[in-house]
N, C-alpha and C positions, 0 to 999 in steps of 0.2 A: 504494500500500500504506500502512494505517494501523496505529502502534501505541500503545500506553501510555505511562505513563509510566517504568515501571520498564524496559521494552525502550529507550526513549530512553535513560534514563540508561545502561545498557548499551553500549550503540551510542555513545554518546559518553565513557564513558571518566571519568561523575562521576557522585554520589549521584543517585540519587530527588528528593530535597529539593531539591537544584541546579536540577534537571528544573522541580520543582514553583514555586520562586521564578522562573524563565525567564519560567513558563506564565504568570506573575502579573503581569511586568512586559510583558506581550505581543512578548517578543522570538522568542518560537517562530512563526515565520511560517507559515500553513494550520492553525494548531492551534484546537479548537474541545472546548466540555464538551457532550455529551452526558448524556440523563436525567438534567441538572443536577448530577451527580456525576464523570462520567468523565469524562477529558481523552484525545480523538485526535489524534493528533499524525500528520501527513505525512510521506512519507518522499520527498527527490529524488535520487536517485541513490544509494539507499541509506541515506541521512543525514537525520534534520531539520534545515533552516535554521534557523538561529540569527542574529539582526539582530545587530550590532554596533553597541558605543555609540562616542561621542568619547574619554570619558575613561577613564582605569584601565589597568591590562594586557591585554595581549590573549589573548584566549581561547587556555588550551592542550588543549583537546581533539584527537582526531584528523580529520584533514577526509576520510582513507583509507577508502573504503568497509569495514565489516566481515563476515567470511565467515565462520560457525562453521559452514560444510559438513563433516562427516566421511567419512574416506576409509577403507574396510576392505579388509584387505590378507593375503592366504594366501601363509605363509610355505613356499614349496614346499620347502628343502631339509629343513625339520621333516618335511615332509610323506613324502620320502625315508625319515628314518630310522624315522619310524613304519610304516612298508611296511615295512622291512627287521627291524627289529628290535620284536618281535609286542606287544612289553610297556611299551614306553616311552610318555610322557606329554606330550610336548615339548607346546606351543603352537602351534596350527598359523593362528589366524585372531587380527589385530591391530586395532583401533578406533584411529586418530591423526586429531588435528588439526594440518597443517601436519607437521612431523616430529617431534611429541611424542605419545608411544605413551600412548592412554588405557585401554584394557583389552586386555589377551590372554586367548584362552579357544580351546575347540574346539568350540563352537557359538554363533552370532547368531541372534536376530530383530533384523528393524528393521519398527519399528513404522509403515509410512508408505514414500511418494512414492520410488524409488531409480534412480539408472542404473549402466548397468557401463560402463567408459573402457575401450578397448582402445587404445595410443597407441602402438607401437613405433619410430617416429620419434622422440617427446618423451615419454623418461618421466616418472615422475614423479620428486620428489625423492628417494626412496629406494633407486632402480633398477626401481621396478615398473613393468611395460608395463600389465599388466592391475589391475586396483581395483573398487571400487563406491564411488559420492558418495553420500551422505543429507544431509538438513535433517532428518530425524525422528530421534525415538530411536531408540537400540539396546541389545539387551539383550543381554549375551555373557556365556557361562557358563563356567564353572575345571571345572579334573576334579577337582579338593582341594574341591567345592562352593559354591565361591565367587559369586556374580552379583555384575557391575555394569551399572549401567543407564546410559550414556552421551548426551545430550543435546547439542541443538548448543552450549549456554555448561554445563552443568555436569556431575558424575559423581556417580551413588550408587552404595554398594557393600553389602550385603548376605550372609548365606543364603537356598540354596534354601528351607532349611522354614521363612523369616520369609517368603516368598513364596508360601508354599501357604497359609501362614497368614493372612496377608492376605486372599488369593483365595478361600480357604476361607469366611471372614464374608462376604465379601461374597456371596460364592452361600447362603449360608444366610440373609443378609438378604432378598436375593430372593425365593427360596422360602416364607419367611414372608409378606413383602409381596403373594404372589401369590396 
């Protein structure tokens, strides 16, 4: 697997610019420019190599592979009192990375690739047996109309009618262009 530079620097936990001085001094080992402009960088075992010199401190990056898989998680006892009680709002579906909650809503898409974990042996960290993983986005939506779009490194958050409105030009560009 190849990536940029900005996913390097990512993945290792320092600037762009760090990245791009590496690529400069040839210490990113399998890295190569493409159409004379882009730099691919390898990835082994997750990670780009990075050569180490003799002198200076040693490199503190993380050598730990990194996972921004997201885990989505239906909170069943919400799910209870919304059956029981016809009018309440509760949150019933969670986006976390690790066990840091990045969106709650009562509705996802995930944009992309997913599986479901059923594990009742090893659950997960927060007592679920059952989940879904993604590496794609996901889009999960508030009943107060709220969207956030959750990504494997980052989060947007929005309104719905900044989303129609978006999707809106763009189907009217089309329509023109057609």
């Amino acid at each position: 697997m190849f990536v940029g530079t900005t996913e390097a620097a990512s993945l290792l936990s320092i600037s762009a610019q760090r990245v791009r001085v590496l690529l400069q001094e040839g210490r990113i080992q399998g890295a190569r420019k493409i159409n004379g402009r882009t730099w691919v960088i390898p990835l082994y075992k997750g990670m780009p190599r990075i050569a180490g010199r003799s002198r200076g401190p040693k490199p503190r990056w993380r050598s730990c592979k990194h996972c921004g898989k997201n885990t989505i998680h239906f909170n069943r006892p919400n799910i209870g009192i919304n059956r029981n009680n016809k009018n309440t709002e509760l949150h019933v579906v969670s986006a976390k990375r690790g066990s840091e909650n990045l969106a709650k809503g009562h509705e996802i898409d995930i944009h992309g690739p997913c599986r479901i974990v059923y594990r009742p042996e090893k659950p997960h960290t927060c007592g679920a047996t059952v989940w879904i993983e993604t590496l794609a986005t996901a889009t999960v939506y508030n009943f107060d109309g709220k969207v956030k779009r959750v990504d494997s490194r980052w989060i947007w958050e929005w309104e719905e009618e900044e989303i129609w409105e978006i999707n809106k030009t763009n189907i009217d560009e089309l329509i023109e262009a057609s």
